[in-house]
C-alpha positions as CSV (number, residue, x, y, z in Angstrom):
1,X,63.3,134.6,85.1
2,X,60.0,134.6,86.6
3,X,59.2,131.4,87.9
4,X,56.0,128.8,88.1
5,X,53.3,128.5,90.7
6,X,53.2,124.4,91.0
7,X,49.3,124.1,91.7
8,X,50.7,120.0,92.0
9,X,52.6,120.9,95.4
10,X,49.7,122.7,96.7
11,X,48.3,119.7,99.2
12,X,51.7,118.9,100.1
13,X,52.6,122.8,101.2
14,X,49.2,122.7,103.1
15,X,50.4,119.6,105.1
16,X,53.8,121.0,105.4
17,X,52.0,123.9,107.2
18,X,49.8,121.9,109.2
19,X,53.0,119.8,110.4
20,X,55.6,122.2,110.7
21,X,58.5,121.7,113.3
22,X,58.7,123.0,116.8
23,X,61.6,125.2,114.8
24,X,59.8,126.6,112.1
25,X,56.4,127.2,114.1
26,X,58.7,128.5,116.5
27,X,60.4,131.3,113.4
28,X,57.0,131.8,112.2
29,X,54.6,132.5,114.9
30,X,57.3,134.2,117.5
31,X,59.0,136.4,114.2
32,X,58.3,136.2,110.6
33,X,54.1,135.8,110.9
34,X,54.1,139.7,111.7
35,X,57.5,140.9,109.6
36,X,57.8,143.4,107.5
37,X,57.7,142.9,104.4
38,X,55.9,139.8,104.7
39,X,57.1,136.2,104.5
40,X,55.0,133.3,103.7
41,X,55.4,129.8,104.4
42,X,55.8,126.6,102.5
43,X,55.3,128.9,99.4
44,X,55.5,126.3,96.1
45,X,58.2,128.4,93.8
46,X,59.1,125.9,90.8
47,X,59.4,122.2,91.7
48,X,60.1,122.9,95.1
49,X,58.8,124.5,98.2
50,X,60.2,127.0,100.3
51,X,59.9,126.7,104.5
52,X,59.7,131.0,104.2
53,X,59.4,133.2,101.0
54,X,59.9,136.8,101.2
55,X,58.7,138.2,97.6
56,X,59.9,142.4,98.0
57,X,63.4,140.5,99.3
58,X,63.5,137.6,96.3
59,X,64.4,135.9,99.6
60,X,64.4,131.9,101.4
61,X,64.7,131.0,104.6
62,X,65.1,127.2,104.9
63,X,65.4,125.7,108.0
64,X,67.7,122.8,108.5
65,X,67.4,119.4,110.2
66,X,70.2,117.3,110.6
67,X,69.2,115.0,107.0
68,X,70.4,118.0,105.6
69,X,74.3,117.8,106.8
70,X,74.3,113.9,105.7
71,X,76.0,113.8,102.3
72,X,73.0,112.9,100.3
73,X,71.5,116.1,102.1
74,X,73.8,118.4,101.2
75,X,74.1,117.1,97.5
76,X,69.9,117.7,97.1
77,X,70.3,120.7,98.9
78,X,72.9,122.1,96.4
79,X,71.3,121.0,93.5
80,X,67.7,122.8,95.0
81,X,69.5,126.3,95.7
82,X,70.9,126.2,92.1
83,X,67.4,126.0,91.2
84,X,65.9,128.4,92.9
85,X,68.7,130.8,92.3
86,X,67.9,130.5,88.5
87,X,64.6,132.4,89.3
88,X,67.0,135.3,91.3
89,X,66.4,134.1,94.4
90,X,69.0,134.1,97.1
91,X,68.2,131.5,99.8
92,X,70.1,131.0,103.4
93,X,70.0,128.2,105.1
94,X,69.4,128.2,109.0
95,X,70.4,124.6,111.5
96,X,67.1,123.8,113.8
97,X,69.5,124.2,116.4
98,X,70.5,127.5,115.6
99,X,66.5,128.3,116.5
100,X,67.0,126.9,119.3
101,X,69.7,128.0,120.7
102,X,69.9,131.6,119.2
103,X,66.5,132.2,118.2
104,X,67.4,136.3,118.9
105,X,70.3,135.9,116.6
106,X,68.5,134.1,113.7
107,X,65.7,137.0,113.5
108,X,68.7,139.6,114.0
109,X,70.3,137.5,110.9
110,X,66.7,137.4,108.9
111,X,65.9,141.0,109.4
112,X,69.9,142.1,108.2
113,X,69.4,139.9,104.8
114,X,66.5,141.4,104.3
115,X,68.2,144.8,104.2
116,X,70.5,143.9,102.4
117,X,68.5,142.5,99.4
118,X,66.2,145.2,99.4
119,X,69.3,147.4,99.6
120,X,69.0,149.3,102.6
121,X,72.1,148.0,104.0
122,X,76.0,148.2,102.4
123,X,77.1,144.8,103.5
124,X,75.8,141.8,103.3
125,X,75.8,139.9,107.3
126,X,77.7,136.8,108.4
C-alpha cells in the first residue's frame, strides 16, 4: 500500500532537521548524508515522520532517546511501527547511546539491513 505525503508535517520535519540531536547529526552527516542508496531525513511518510527513510530499501532508521524505553514510549512506539509497516516498511530502531558508543557498529548494522532488504544479502543481521 502506497502511502501519503503529509504536506501538514512539512514545518514540523523542517524544524526536526534544523534541531536534530548530537546523535542523529552525528548518523547523518558522518554516514547516511553520502550512502548509497540514499536516505533522507525527517521524511513525513503517513501521520508520522521518519528520523531516516531509505526509499530503494522500504527502510527506517529511528533513533532512540531514552522517552522511548519508558512504557508510554514503547506503547507509541509499537503502535507507530505497526503503522508504518502497513505501507511495507520495515523500521529498526537504534538507542542514542548505541551512536555513541558504537557509532562503527551502527553504520556496519545500517549498511547490512540495507542488503538485506534490497536482497543482496541471505540473512537478515542481529
Amino acid at each position: 500500500m502506497p502511502f501519503l505525503y503529509n504536506q501538514k508535517l512539512i514545518p514540523l520535519a523542517k524544524n526536526l532537521r534544523k534541531n536534530a540531536t548530537p546523535q542523529e547529526n552525528h548518523l547523518w552527516y558522518d554516514f547516511l548524508r553520502t550512502y548509497r542508496p540514499r536516505f533522507q531525513r525527517q521524511k513525513s511518510i503517513g501521520n508520522y515522520i521518519a528520523d531516516f527513510y531509505c526509499h530503494q530499501a522500504k527502510l527506517i532508521v529511528e533513533l532512540d532517546g531514552s522517552q522511548h524505553y519508558e512504557a508510554k514510549g514503547l506503547l507509541q512506539d509499537r503502535i507507530r511501527t505497526l503503522d508504518l509497516q502497513q505501507f511495507g516498511l520495515t523500521v529498526v530502531r537504534i538507542p542514542n547511546n548505541a551512536v555513541q558508543d558504537n557509532f562503527s557498529g551502527v553504520c556496519e548494522y545500517i549498511h547490512q539491513t540495507v542488503n538485506f532488504m534490497m536482497g543482496k544479502s541471505p540473512k537478515a543481521p542481529s
